[in-house]
C-alpha positions in Angstrom: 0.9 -23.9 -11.9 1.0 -22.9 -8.4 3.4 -20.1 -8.7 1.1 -18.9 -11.6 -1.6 -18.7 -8.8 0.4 -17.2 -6.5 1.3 -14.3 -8.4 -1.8 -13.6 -9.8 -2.8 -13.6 -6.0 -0.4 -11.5 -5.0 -0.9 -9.0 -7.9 -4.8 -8.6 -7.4 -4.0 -7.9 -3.7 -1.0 -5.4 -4.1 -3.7 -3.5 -6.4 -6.5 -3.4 -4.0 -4.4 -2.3 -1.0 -2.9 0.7 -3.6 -6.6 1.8 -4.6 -7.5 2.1 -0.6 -4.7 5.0 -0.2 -6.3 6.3 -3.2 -8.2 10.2 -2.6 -10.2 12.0 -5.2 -9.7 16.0 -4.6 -12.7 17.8 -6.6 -11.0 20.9 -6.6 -8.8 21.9 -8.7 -6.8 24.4 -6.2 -6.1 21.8 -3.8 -5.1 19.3 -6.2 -2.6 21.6 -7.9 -1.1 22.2 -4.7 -0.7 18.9 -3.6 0.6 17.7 -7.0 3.3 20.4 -6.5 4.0 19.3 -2.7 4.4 15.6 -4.1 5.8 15.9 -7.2 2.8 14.2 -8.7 0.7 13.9 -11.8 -3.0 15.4 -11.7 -5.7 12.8 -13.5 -8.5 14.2 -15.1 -12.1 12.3 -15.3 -14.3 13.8 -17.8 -17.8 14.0 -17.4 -20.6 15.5 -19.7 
């Protein structure tokens, strides 16, 4: 039981410390180029 804590410890914390190095670019430009640079995917969010 207490590794099953553990882990999901662990797992909630390796995802909050991945969202903090996390930047949005808003345009499209600079994001193409760093995607390049990086080797990267580009995510698209949608809004109407």
């Amino acid at each position: 039981m207490k590794k099953i804590v553990l882990s999901i410890v662990f797992f909630i914390g390796s995802m909050a410390v991945q969202a903090q190095e996390l930047t949005w670019e808003t345009n499209f430009d600079k994001a193409a180029e760093i995607s390049m640079k990086t080797k990267t995917n580009i995510t698209f969010l949608y809004r109407k």
